[in-house]
Structure formats: structure tokens, C-alpha cells
N, C-alpha and C positions, 0 to 999 in steps of 0.2 A: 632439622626443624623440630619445634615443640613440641607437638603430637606425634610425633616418632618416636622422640624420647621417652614419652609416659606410656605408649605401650609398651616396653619392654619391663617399667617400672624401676627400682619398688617406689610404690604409691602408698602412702598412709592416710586414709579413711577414718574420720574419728567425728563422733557427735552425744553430744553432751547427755549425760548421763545422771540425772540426779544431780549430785555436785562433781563426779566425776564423768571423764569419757569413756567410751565403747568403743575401741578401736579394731581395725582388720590392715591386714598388712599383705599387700598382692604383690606378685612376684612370677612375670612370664606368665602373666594371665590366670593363673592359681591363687586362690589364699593361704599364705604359709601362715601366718600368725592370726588370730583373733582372740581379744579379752576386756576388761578394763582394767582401765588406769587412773591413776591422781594426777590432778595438773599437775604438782611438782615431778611427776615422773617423768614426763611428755618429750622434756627435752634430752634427757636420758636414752631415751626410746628413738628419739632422731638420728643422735650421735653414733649410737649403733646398728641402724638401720642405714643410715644414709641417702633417706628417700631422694627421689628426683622430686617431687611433690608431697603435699600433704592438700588432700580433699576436703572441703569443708561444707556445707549445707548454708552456713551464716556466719560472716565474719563477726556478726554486731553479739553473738551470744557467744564467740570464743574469745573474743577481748573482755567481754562481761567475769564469765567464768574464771579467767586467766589472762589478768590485765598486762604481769610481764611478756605475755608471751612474742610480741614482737619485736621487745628490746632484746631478748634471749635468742632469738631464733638470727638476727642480728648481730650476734657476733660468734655465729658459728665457722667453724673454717673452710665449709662449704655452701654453696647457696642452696636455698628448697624455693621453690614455687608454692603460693598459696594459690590454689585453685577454689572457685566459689562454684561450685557444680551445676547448684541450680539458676548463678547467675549466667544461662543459656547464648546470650550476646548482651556488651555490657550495658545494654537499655534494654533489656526484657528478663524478665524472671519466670520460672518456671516451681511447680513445688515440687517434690522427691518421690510423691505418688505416681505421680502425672509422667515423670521421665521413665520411671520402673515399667509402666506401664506400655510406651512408647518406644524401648528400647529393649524388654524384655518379654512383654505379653502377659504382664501380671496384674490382673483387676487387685489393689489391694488399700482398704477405706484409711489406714492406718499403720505406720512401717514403727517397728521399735528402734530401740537406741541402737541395738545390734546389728542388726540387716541392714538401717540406715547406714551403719558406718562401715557397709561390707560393698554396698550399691554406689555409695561414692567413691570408692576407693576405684573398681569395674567401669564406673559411668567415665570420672575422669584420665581412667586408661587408654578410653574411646572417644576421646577429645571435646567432650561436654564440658560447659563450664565456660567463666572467664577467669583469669590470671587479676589477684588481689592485689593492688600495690602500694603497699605499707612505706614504700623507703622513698626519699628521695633518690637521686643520683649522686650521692654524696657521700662522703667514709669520715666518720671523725675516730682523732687518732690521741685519744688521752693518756698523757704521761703523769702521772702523780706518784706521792710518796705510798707505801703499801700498806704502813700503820700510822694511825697517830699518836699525837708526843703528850704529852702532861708537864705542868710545871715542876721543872726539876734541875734548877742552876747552869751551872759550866756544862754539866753532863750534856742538859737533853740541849743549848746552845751549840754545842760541838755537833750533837747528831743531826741538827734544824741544817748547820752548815754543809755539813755532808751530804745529807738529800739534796738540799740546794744546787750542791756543785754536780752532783749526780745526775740529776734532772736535766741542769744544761747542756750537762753533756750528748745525754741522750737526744734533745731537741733540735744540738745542732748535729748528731747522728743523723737526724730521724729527716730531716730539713736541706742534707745534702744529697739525700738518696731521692729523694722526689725531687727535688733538681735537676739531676743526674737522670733523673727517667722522666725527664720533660712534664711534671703531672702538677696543674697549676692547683694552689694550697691557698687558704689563710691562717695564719699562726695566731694565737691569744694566748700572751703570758700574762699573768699575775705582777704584779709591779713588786716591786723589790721589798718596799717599807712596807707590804703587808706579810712578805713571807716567801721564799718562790716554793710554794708547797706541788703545781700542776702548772703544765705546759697542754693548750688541747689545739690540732690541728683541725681543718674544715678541710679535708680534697675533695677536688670535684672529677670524679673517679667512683666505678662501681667496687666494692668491697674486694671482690677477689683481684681487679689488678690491683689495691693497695699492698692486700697483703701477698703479690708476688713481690711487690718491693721493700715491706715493714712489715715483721714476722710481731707478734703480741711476745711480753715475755714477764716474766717475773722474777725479779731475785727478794733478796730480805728487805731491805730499804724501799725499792723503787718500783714499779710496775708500769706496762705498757698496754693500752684496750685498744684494739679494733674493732669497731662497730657500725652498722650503716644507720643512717640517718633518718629516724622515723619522719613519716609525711604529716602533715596539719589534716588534710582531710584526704580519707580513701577512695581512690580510683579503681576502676576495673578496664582493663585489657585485653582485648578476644585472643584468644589461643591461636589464630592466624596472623594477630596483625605483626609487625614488625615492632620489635623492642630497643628502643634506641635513648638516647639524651631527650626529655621531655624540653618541648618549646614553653618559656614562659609570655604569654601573647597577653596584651592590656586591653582591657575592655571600652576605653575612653579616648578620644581623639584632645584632652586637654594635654594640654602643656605644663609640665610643675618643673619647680625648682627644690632638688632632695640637698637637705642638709645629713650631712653623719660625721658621727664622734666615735669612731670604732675602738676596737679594745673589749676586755673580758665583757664585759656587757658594752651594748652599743644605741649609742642614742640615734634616732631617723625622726628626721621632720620634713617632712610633704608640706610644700606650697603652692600653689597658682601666681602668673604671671600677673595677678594685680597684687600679694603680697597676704592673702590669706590664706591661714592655716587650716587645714585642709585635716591631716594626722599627725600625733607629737607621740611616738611609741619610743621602748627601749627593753632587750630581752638581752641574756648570757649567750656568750657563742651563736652569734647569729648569722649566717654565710650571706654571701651576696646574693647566689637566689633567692635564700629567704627576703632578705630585704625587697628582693625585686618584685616577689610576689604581694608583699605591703604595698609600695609605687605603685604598680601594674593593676589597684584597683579604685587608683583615681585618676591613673592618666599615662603618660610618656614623660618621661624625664626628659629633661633638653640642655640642664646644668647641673653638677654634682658640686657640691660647696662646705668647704673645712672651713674649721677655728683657727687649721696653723698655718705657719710662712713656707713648711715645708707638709707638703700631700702627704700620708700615708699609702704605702702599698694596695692596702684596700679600697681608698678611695679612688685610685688613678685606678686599677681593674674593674672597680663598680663603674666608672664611668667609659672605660674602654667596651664594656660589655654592650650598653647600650648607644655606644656612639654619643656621646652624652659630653660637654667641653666643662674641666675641671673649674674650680673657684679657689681659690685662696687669698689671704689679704697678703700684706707687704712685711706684715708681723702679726706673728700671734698676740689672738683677742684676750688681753688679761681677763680675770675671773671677774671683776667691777664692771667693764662693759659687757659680757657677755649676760651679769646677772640686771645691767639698767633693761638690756634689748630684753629678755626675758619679763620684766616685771613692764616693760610697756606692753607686749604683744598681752600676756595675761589682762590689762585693764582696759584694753581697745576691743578683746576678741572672744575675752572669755577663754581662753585656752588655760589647763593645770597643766604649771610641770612639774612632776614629782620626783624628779630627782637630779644631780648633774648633766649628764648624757643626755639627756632629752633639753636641759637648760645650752649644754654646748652646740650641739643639732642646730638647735630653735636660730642659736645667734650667727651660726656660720649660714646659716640658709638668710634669715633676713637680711644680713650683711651685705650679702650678694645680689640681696634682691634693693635694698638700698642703690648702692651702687649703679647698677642697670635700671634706675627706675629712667634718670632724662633719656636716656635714649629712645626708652620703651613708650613712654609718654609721648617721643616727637614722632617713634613711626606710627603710633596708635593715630596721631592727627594726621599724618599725611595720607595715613590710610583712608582715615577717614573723608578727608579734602579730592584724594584721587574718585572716590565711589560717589560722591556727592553728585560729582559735575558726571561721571557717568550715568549716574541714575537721573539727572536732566537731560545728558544726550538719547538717552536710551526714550524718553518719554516724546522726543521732538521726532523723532523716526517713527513711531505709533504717531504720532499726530500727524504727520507725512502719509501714510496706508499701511505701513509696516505691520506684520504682525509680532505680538512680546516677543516670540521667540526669536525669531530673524531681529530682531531691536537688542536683545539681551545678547545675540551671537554677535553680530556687530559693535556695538560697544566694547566685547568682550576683548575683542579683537585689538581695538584700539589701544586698550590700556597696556601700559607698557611694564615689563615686568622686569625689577630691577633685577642684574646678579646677586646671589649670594653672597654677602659680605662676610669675611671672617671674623668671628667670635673674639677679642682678646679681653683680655684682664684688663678690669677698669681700676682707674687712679682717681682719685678725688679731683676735681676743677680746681684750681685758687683761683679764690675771687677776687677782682679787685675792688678795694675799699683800704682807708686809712690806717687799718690795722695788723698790714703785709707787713711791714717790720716788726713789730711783734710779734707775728706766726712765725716771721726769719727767725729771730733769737729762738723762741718757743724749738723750734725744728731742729737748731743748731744743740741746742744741750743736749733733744733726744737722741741725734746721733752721737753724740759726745758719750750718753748715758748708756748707749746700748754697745759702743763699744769697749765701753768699763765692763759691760756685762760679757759682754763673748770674750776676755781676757779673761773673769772670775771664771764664767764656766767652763773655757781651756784649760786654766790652772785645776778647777775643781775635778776636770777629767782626767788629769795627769794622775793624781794625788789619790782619786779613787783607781785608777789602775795600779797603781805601785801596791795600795793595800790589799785591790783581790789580791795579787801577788802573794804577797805576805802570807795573805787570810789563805790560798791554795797551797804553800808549800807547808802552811801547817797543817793543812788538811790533809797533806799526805800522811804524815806521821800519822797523826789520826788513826787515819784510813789504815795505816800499817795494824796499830794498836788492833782496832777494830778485827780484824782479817783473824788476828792473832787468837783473838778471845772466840772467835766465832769456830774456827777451826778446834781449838780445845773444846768447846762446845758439841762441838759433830764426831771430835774422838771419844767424847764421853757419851755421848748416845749411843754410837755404835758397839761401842765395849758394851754396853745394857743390850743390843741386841744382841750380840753374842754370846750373854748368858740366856737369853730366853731361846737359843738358838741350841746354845749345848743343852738345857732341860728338855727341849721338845726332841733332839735327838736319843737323850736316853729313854723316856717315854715311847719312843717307835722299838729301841733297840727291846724296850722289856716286850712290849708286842707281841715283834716278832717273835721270842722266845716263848709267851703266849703260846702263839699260831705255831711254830714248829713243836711244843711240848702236843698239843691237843693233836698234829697229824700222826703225830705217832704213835697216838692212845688211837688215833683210828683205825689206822694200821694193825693195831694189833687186834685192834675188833671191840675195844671198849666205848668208842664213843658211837653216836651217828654223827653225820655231815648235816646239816639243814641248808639247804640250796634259794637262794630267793629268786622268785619269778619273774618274765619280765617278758615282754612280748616277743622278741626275739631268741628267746631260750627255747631247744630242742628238747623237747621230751621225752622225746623215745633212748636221748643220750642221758638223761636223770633217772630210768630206771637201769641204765648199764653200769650206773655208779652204785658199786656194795654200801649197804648201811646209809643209803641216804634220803632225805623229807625235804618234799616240797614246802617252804613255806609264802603264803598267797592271801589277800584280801580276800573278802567275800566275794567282791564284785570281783574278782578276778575269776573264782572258782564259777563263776554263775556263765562270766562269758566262755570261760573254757570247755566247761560243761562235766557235770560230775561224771557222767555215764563216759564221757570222754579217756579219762582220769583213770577209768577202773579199765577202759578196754583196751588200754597202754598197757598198763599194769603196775600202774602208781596207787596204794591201796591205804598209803597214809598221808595226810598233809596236816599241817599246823597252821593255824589261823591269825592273824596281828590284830582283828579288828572285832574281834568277837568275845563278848564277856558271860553273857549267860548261856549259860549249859543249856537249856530248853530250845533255844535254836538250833542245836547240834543236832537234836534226836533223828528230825528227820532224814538227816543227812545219813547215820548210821544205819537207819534202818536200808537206805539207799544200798550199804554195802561199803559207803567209804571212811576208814578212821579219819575224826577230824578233830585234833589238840589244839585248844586256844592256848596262845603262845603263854599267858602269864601262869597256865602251870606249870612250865620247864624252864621261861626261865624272862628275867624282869630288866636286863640291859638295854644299850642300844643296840639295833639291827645292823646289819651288813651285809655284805654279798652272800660269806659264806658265814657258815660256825659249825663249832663243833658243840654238841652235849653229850654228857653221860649218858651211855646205853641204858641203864637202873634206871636214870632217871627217865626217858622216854616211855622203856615198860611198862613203869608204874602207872604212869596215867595213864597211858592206854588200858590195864588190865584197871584200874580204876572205872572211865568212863564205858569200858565196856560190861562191868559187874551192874551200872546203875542203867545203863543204857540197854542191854541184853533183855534182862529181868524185866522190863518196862515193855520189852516186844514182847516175851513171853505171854503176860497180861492183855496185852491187847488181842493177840491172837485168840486167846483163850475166849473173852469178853465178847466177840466176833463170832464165836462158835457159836455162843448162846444165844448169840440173837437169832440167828442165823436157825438155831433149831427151834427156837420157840415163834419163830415168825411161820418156818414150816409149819409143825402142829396145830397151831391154830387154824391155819387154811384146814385142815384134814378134818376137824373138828364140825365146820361148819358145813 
């Protein structure tokens, strides 16, 4: 269960900070981490964290601050939970004082960025909150090229071909594995004469079973994203309820007829069973629930209706989803009538369409509503006809004693209620009138004409098969070529890191010679060792070491405590963080030597070092000539008062 999980954690707690967050990081009911961060950091801090969650106070101000952050968090390779902490159950809200209070016992008028984002982190451990939900139920899965091209001849033509072939490959990779793991998809290619630069899938599938079956990847050319699929608007989820595929439910008991043009972008047009247009939309990559969720807020589909002779994949599953009987005509609607039907419905309805896909939608839905109008017109009257003489039976039964209701249940009774008739594709009527031989000839060319056409387009598919061919087995050479240069490329890198590889090795070796030259000036008693501190270092094992100096921050010597220090028997240290001599005095007078480090010596630090004994000496017998002399004085100074404050009493 959900709340099991998030108490053991880790939870990450973070609230907006100025323009940055405050975050805390709990862990087995502890805080191991707390600081801030940069939004660009956040997702860095994920990946190596691995939260089960991330706590939030308000989702509306972390999208604000850090707009990518749910396309990011989205394709990571494990899921996190967004938890709204204060959103208490997903219709009630609570604010961050009020829960603290409530679950902690702390009256507090105002929580900072800090606490706050230590208390979310604790609140949503203990099952506060609701579960944010940013995604659909959906994983899109984009294959594109990795760089783009610029104009540059045969060259960048060969490399446009390669991607191309590469791409394919990967898509029907990519298209056989979701097959194969039963996980139903919509595919969106790119049409040929603009490029095949991306292939993007639509599964309807949560992200991590995608990518138990399609791993993301990248080489030079090509790249592969997994990502889930952001929601239109945000939901909240109670931490108990059960997380499943969301129902998409319509808010409308009408009836429409959905026209779609699917492909890279897709046109949808919504009708009503009398022929008006209702919505004429069209968005890139659009899944069929999204589509559903357009329909679904005017009504219930009851026909799904193409431009072509043959359905698209997408359309036969959009209408499989809702139960919904396909459309299609007997030949696809050329671009003349599909743009007459479009320039009527604009001048009778007022409808724009702004582009093709919404013009193709517009004409495959009216087409269809054309079509089924006699029928719809004759049950519309017979409906009418059957209720009329009801609603006179129903009135002669009240004028008998009846009351409406016994009058309305009776009648009701009576009407008979035909079966369900099946739905088929409609054909136009021929009518008859003088000018049937006419339409015969008219008829007869077009089959004549359309089967010139499915010869051209059989021959035209032979003739483009033989040339990919062609165009593939040059692309291998190519592709040899290619492999060839790339590889000389990556032996010419590497050879550069193996000079930076041999310079960095000589560099350690001189080092070393360094460090073992300097142990053995220690050894002989010439240098001292300088030790750096650290909270786990023994002390009482730093004065067992001959000739050697503590070296410590200020704040370090403060918490360790000088008096500490001297009752060890550690009686010199060297300081990293101290410049002026005037803050030392006190300390000497304390009884402890204390050298700021840039009088001995001005490199980088390390664990250990060695210096000249001379050199440590000197400053010591330096700051102790200036530093001595100076107590001298004070004592002295101290006397006097000390006597002349006596006398005067005696005096008086």
C-alpha cells in the first residue's frame, strides 16, 4: 500500500524559496539531508535520491517556479509521487500552520521556507496529503534524429538518408515489441516528402511498463525518449484510494457524430444528429483519449467517420473504445469536395477552419451525416407520429378517471418498442429520372478511371520499392563509410586522453616523490607534520605523533575548546581562517600557540603536510616576542590600577 511505502521514505520535502527551494530529505523517519537548491538542481537531487515521493505545499507555485519540472520528472526511469500535503482529501485543503499544529502540537503564526520543507517531508511520511496527478495513463515514445542538418549537398542528403533509414528501423523495432507484449499504441509518422526526421508513439500504458519493454537510448544520429504524458488539467487522488486507468465519463446524454483525420497532427470535428457543428479542433500527436476527452464534453459518440475507402487503425480503435459504428465512404473524398463541404458548412454555420485536418474531419463527419440524414428524418417522424396518438391515448384515459400517472404508465405500456436494427454503411439512392443513362456512362468511366488508377499506383509501388532498395544498399556503403570515419574519430580522442592520462600520471609520480622526500626530512627531525582536523580524528593519537600541528578553523578550535586542547597536551595549532594577528592575543594569553597558516605557508591544503622546522620556529618565536611583550604590559598596567585604586580608598 501507499502509506506503507512513504513511511519508510525517502520523501523529499521542498518549498519555494525566494527563487530557489528549501529542501529536507527524510529517511526512516530521520532527516538526513536539508539545504537549498536551484530549480535546475531539483532533478539532479531526484536521480540520486530516489525518492518514493516528493512533498509539496502547492503544486500551482512549483509549476510557476519550475515550469519544466513535470516534463522532467516524466521521464525519469523511476516513478516519484507528488504528494500536495496540504491538499488533506482531494476536496478539502488545509494550510501548513494548521497541520503542524494538529499533528505536532506547535502553535506557530508563520513556518519559513526551511521547517516548511522539513514538515512536509514528516507530514507526508504519515500519510497527509493527496497524490498530484500531472500524467495521464499514457507513455509517449519519440524517435528522432539527435542533431540537425544544414544545407550542405550530396553530404548532408546522404546523412538526411541515413537518419531516415535509421529511424525506420528503430520504429519498426520499437512497434514489434509492443506487439509482442500485447500493449495497444498509436503510431505518428512524418510523411516522407517532408522528411522522416521522428517517428512518436502514443501507449496506453503507465511509463514503467513501457519501459520494461522499450529501454530510451541514444547513439550519434538517432535518439529514443520515453516520457509520460502530461494531463490538460490537474487532479488529486487520496492517498487511500485505489490507482487505476482513469474512466473517461461524458457529461451529456446527446448524441454526435465524430469526424477525424488522424496523423502528425489531427483533425476532430463534433456534430449532433441534426448536422451541426458542435467543435472543429486539431492539435500534434493527439491519443484517442485525448480526443475522447474533446467528444466527452458534448456528448456520446454513436458514429466515428473518415475521408478514406480504407479506416485508419486509429479510427477503427477510437470507435472500438466507445462502442461507436465506423463511417467511411466507397472512395476516398478528393480535396475539391472535401474543401466544397467545408466552404458550405463555414457559410450556413459560421464555423473557421483553419487548416486541412480540421477541413478533412469537417467533410468525413458531414458526409456521413449527409448520408444517414432520410433515414434519421423518417425515424425522427415516425417517432414523432407513434407519441402524438400516445399523447391523445394518454389524454382519453384522464378524461375516463385515470390519474396522469396511471394514463402515462399505460400508454407507456402500449407503445411498442421496435428491435434494434443494425447500423450499416450507407449508399446513395439512384433516383429515378431521365438522366439514369447518363449517370450509367458517368459511373462506367469512373470505374474505368479508377481502375487505370490502381494499375498507376501498383506500378508506382513496385518502382518505389525497387528504389528504396537501391537507395538501402547504398546506404549501407554509406553507413560503412560512415562507421569508418567515426571510429578514426574515437581513436583520435582517445589517443588525446592518453596524453592527458600520461601528464596526470607524471604529476602524481612527482608528488609522490614530494611526499616521500618531505617523510624523510621528518624522520630525521627537520620538518613538522601539520595534521588537519576533522570531527572524527583522535587527539589524544595527534599528540603521540613527534613533531606534529594541529591544523583547524576557528570554529573548529571554539567547538573543541581551547582549554580542551592544552589538557591533551596539544600546545600548538595553526589556523586556515585567521588573518589578523589581534585575534590571536587572546588566545595566547589562554596558554595556546596559535599560527595563521599564511605565515608558513600559502598552497593548497590537505590531509597531511610536511614544513620546515625553521620555518614553524620562526613564527612561533616571532608571534611570541610580540605577543609575550604585550602581556607583560598588561599585567604591569593592571598593577597600577590596581594600586592606585587601593590608595585612594586609604586616603579618604
Amino acid at each position: 500500500m501507499l502509506i506503507e511505502e512513504l513511511s519508510s521514505g525517502p520523501i523529499i520535502g521542498i518549498d519555494i524559496n525566494g527563487r530557489r527551494f528549501s529542501y529536507a530529505i527524510l529517511g526512516n523517519g530521520e532527516i538526513i539531508e536539508k539545504g537549498v537548491i536551484d530549480p535546475q538542481d531539483l532533478i539532479k537531487m531526484v536521480k540520486k535520491v530516489r525518492p518514493k515521493a516528493i512533498a509539496i505545499d502547492n503544486i500551482g507555485e512549483l509549476m510557476e517556479l519550475s515550469p519544466s519540472i513535470i516534463k522532467r520528472l516524466g521521464r525519469l526511469p523511476f516513478n516519484v509521487y507528488l504528494i500536495q500535503v496540504t491538499k488533506v482529501r482531494p476536496d478539502a485543503d488545509e494550510t501548513m500552520e494548521l497541520l503542524v499544529n494538529k499533528y505536532f502540537g506547535l502553535n506557530v503564526a508563520k513556518l519559513d521556507p526551511d521547517s516548511t520543507a522539513e514538515y512536509l517531508a514528516r507530514l507526508c511520511a504519515m500519510g497527509v496529503g493527496s497524490i498530484v496527478k500531472v500524467y495521464e495513463p499514457e507513455t509517449k515514445i519519440i524517435v528522432k534524429a539527435a542533431i540537425s542538418t544544414t544545407p550542405g549537398g550530396m553530404s548532408r542528403n546522404r546523412f538526411e538518408r541515413n537518419v531516415a533509414h535509421r529511424i525506420r528501423y528503430l520504429a519498426k523495432e520499437i512497434r514489434e515489441r509492443l506487439e509482442s507484449n500485447g500493449l495497444d499504441y498509436d503510431m505518428f509518422i512524418t510523411p516522407e516528402s517532408e522528411g522522416l526526421r521522428s517517428v512518436v508513439f502514443i501507449i496506453y500504458a503507465d511509463r514503467s511498463v513501457v519501459r520494461s519493454v522499450v529501454k530510451p537510448r541514444k547513439s550519434m544520429d538517432v535518439k529514443v525518449i520515453i516520457e509520460s504524458v502530461p494531463t490538460d488539467s490537474i487532479k488529486f487522488v487520496g492517498l487511500t484510494e485505489q490507482e487505476g486507468a482513469e474512466s473517461i465519463s461524458t457529461a451529456k446524454d446527446r448524441k454526435l457524430i465524430i469526424g477525424i483525420d488522424p496523423g502528425i497532427v489531427t483533425g476532430v470535428a463534433v456534430l449532433d444528429l441534426n448536422g451541426n457543428v458542435l467543435t472543429l479542433q486539431s492539435g500534434k500527436n493527439l491519443s484517442r483519449r485525448h480526443v475522447l476527452r474533446i467528444v466527452y464534453q458534448y456528448g456520446t459518440p454513436v458514429l466515428v467517420a473518415v475521408d478514406t475507402a480504407k479506416p485508419s487503425d486509429y479510427a477503427k480503435k477510437l470507435a472500438a473504445m466507445v462502442g461507436a459504428v465506423i463511417y467511411y465512404p466507397d472512395r476516398d473524398l478528393s480535396i475539391a469536395e472535401k474543401s466544397e463541404i467545408a466552404i458550405k458548412i463555414s457559410r450556413e454555420q459560421g464555423v473557421t477552419v483553419k487548416d486541412p485536418h480540421m477541413r478533412d474531419a469537417l467533410a468525413a463527419a458531414y458526409k456521413a451525416f449527409i448520408q444517414l440524414k432520410p433515414k434519421l428524418d423518417r425515424v425522427e417522424e415516425e417517432v414523432r407520429r407513434a407519441y402524438a396518438k400516445a399523447i391523445d391515448d394518454a389524454k382519453a384515459l384522464v378524461i375516463k378517471g385515470a390519474s396522469i400517472k396511471q394514463a402515462i404508465d399505460e400508454v407507456s405500456r402500449r407503445i411498442e418498442v421496435q428491435p434494434q436494427q443494425e447500423v450499416r454503411l450507407l449508399t446513395t439512392e439512384k433516383c429515378e429520372c431521365e438522366c439514369d443513362k447518363l449517370r450509367e456512362e458517368y459511373e462506367s468511366t469512373i470505374r474505368t478511371l479508377n481502375a487505370e488508377i490502381e494499375r498507376l499506383n501498383k506500378l508506382y509501388n513496385e518502382t518505389k520499392d525497387k528504389l528504396e532498395e537501391l537507395i538501402n544498399n547504398y546506404d549501407v556503403e554509406v553507413r560503412k563509410d560512415q562507421i569508418v570515419r567515426s571510429l578514426y574519430a574515437r581513436i583520435d580522442m582517445l589517443e588525446g586522453d592518453i596524453e592527458k592520462y600520461k601528464l596526470r600520471i607524471k604529476e602524481l609520480e612527482s608528488n609522490m616523490r614530494n611526499l616521500m622526500n618531505d617523510f624523510l626530512e621528518y624522520l630525521r627531525g627537520s620538518k613538522y607534520v601539520l595534521i588537519r582536523y576533522s570531527e572524527g580524528l583522535d587527539l589524544n593519537s595527534v599528540v603521540q605523533i613527534h613533531n606534529s600541528i594541529l591544523v583547524m578553523s576557528i570554529g573548529e578550535l571554539m567547538n573543541v575548546g581551547i582549554d580542551k586542547l592544552i589538557s591533551i597536551g596539544i600546545n600548538s595549532v595553526v589556523l586556515i581562517d585567521v588573518t589578523e594577528k589581534s585575534m590571536l592575543r587572546p588566545i595566547w594569553k589562554r596558554g595556546l600557540r596559535v599560527i595563521p597558516i599564511g605565515m608558513i605557508y600559502n598552497g593548497s591544503l590537505s590531509e597531511v603536510l610536511f614544513i620546515d622546522r625553521s620555518i614553524i620556529n620562526n613564527a612561533i618565536e616571532s608571534l611570541g616576542r610580540e605577543f609575550l611583550s604585550a602581556l607583560d604590559e598588561d599585567q604591569l598596567r593592571k598593577m597600577i590600577n590596581e594600586y592606585r585604586r587601593l590608595r585612594s580608598g586609604m586616603l579618604e
